[in-house]
Structures are given as structure tokens and as C-alpha cells.
TIBA-293310 format. One record per residue (C-alpha): x, y, z. Coordinates in nm, 2 decimals, decimal comma, always signed. Layout:
N
<rec><px>X</px><py>Y</py><pz>Z</pz></rec>
...
END
This chain:
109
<rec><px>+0,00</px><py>+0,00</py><pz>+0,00</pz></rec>
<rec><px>+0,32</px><py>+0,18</py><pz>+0,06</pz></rec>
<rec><px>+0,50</px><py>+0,18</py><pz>-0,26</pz></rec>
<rec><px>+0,27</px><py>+0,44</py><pz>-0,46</pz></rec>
<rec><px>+0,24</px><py>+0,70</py><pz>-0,17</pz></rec>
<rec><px>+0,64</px><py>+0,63</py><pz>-0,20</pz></rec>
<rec><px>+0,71</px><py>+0,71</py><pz>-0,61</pz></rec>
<rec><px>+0,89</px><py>+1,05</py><pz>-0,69</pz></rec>
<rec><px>+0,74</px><py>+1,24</py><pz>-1,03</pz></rec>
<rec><px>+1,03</px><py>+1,34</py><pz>-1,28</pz></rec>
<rec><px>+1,18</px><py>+1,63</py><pz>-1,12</pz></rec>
<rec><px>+0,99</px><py>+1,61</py><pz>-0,80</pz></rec>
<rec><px>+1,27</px><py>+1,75</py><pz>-0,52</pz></rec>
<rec><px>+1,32</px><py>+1,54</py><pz>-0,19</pz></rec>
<rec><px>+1,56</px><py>+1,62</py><pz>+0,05</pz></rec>
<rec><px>+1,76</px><py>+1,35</py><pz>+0,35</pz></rec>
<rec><px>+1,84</px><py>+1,50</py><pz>+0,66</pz></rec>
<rec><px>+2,02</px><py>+1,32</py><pz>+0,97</pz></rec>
<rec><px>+2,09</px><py>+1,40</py><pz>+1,31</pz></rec>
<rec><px>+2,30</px><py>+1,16</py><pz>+1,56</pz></rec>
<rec><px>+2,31</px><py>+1,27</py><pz>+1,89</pz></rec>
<rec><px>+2,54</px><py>+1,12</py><pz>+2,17</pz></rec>
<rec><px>+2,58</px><py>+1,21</py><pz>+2,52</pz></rec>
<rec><px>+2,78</px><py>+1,06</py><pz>+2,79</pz></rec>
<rec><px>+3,01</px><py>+1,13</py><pz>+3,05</pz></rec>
<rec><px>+3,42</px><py>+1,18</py><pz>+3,01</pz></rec>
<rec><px>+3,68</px><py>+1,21</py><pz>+3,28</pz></rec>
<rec><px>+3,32</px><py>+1,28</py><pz>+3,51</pz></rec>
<rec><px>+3,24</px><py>+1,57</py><pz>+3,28</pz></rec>
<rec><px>+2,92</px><py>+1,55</py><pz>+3,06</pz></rec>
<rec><px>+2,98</px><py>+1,57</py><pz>+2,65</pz></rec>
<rec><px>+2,78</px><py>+1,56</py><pz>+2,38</pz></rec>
<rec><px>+2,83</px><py>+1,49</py><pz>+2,00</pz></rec>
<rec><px>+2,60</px><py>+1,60</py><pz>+1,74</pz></rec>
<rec><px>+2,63</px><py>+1,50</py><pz>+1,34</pz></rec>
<rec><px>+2,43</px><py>+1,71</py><pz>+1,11</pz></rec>
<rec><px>+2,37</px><py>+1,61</py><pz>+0,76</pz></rec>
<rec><px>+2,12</px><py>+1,76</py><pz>+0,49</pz></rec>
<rec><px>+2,12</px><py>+1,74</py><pz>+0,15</pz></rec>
<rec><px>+1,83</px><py>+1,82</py><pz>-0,12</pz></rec>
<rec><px>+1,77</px><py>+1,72</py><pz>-0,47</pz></rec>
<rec><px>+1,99</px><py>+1,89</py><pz>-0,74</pz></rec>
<rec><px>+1,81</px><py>+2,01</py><pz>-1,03</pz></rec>
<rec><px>+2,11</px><py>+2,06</py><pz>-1,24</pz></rec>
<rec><px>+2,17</px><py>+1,71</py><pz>-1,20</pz></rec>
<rec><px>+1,89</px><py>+1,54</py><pz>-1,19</pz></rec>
<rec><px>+1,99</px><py>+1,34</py><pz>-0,87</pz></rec>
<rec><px>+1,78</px><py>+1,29</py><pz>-0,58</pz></rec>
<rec><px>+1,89</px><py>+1,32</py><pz>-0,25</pz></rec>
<rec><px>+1,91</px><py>+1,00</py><pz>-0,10</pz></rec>
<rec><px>+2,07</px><py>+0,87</py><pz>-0,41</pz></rec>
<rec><px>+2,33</px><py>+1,12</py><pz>-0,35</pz></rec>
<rec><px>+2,39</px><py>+1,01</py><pz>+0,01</pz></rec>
<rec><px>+2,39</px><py>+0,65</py><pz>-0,08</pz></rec>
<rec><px>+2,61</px><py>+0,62</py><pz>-0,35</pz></rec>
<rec><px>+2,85</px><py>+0,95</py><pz>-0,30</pz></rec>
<rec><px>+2,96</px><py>+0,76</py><pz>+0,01</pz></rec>
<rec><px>+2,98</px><py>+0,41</py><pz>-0,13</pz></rec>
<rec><px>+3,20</px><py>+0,57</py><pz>-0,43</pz></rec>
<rec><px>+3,44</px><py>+0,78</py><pz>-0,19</pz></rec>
<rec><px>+3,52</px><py>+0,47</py><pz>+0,00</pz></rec>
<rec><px>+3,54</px><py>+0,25</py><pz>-0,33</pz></rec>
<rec><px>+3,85</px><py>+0,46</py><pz>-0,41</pz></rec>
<rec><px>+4,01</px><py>+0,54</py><pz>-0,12</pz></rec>
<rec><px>+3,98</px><py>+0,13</py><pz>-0,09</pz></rec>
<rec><px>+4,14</px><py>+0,13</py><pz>-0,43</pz></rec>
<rec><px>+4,45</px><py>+0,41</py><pz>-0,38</pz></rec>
<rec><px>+4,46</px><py>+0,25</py><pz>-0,06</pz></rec>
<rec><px>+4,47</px><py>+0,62</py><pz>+0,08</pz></rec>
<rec><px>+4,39</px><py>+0,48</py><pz>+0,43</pz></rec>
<rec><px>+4,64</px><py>+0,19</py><pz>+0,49</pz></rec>
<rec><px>+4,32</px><py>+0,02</py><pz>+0,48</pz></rec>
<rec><px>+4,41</px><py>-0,30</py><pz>+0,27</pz></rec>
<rec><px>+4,22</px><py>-0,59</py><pz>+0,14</pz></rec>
<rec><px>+3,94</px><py>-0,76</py><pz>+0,30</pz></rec>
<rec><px>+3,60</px><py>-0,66</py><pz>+0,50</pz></rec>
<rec><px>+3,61</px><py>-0,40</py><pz>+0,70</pz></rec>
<rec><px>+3,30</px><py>-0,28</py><pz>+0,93</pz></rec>
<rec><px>+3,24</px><py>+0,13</py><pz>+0,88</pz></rec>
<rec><px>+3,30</px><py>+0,15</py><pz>+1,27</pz></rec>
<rec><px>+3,67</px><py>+0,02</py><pz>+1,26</pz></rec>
<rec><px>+3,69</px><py>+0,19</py><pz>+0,93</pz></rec>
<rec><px>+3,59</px><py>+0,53</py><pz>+1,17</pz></rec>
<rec><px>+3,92</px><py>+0,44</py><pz>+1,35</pz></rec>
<rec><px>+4,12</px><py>+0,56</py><pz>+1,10</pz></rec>
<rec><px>+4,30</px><py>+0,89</py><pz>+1,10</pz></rec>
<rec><px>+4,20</px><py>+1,15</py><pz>+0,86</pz></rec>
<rec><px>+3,92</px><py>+0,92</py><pz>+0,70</pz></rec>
<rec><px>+3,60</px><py>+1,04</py><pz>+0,87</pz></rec>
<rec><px>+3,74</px><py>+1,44</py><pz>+0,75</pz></rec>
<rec><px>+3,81</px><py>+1,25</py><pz>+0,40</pz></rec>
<rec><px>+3,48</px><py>+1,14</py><pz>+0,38</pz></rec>
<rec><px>+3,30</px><py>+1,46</py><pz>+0,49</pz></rec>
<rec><px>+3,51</px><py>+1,71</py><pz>+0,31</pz></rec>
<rec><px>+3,48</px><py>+1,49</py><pz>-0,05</pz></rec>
<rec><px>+3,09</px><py>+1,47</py><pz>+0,03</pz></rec>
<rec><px>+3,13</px><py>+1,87</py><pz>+0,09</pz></rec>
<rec><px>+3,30</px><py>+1,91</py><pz>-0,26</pz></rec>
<rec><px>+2,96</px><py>+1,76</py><pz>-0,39</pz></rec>
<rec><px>+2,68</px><py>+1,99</py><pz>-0,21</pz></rec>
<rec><px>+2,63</px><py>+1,73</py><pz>+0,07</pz></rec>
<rec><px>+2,66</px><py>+1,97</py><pz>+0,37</pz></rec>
<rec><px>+2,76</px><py>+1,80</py><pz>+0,74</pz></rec>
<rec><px>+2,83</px><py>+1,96</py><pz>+1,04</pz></rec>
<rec><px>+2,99</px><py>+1,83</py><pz>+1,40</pz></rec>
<rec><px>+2,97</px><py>+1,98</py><pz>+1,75</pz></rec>
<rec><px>+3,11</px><py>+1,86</py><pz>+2,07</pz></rec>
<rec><px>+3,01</px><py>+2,01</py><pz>+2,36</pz></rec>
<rec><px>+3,25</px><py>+1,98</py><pz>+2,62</pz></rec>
END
């Protein structure tokens, strides 16, 4: 019943946005880290939004897997070990940037 109430028209604009939100306490101190992400359809394009944070993602990592960029190397790695390594997340986020996906993070100390 779903699926029709679910179809796009040509051209019609959606938009993704995602919040994560994680609190906690740190040396007895109370933090909190937020991710922000929206991104809308592009026009210009012709590219929805969710494709757009589906497969820009997949794509980034596809070649920093194959330039090895990360010291990654071969196998199957889980995106929260992949998290671990330094300077990926920013990669990630900053090659999303160069495509109109717009992120931001806070931590509150």
C-alpha cells in the first residue's frame, strides 16, 4: 500500500536529513556529540537526495579502498573500525562537501 504513496514524479525535489546525537560522561564531565547532515535534490543534475547520500559515500570509499589512501588494505572492514582511521572520517566529509552534501559536528565539552 506503501509503494505508490512512495514514487517521486520526474523532477519532483526530496531532501535527506540526519541527526545523531550522543551524550555521555568523560573524565566525570558531561559531553555531547552531534552530526548534522542535509542534502536536497539537485536540479542541475537530476539526482535525488538519498541517491546522492547512498552512492557518493559508497563511491568515496570505493577509491580510497582502491588508492589505498587509508592503509586500509584488502578484506571486509565494518564502517565503525573503518571510523578508527586517521583522517578518513574528515576525507569522507570534506569529498561529500566538494559535492553539495553539507555536514556539520559539534562537541560540547
Amino acid at each position: 500500500l506503501l509503494f505508490p504513496k512512495w514514487t517521486f514524479g520526474d523532477g519532483e525535489a526530496d531532501l535527506t536529513a540526519l541527526r545523531v546525537s550522543v551524550g555521555g560522561k568523560k573524565n566525570g564531565a558531561t559531553v555531547e556529540h552531534r552530526f548534522e547532515l542535509l542534502d536536497r535534490y539537485d536540479a542541475k543534475t537530476g539526482l535525488r537526495s538519498m541517491s546522492r547520500t547512498t552512492a557518493f559515500p559508497a563511491a568515496i570509499m570505493a577509491r580510497a579502498l582502491l588508492f589505498d589512501s587509508f592503509g586500509i588494505g584488502p578484506g571486509v572492514h565494518a564502517p565503525e573500525m573503518l571510523a578508527k582511521k586517521a583522517g578518513l572520517v574528515e576525507h569522507m566529509l570534506a569529498e561529500l562537501k566538494t559535492r553539495g552534501v553539507m555536514s556539520t559536528i559539534s562537541r560540547a565539552p
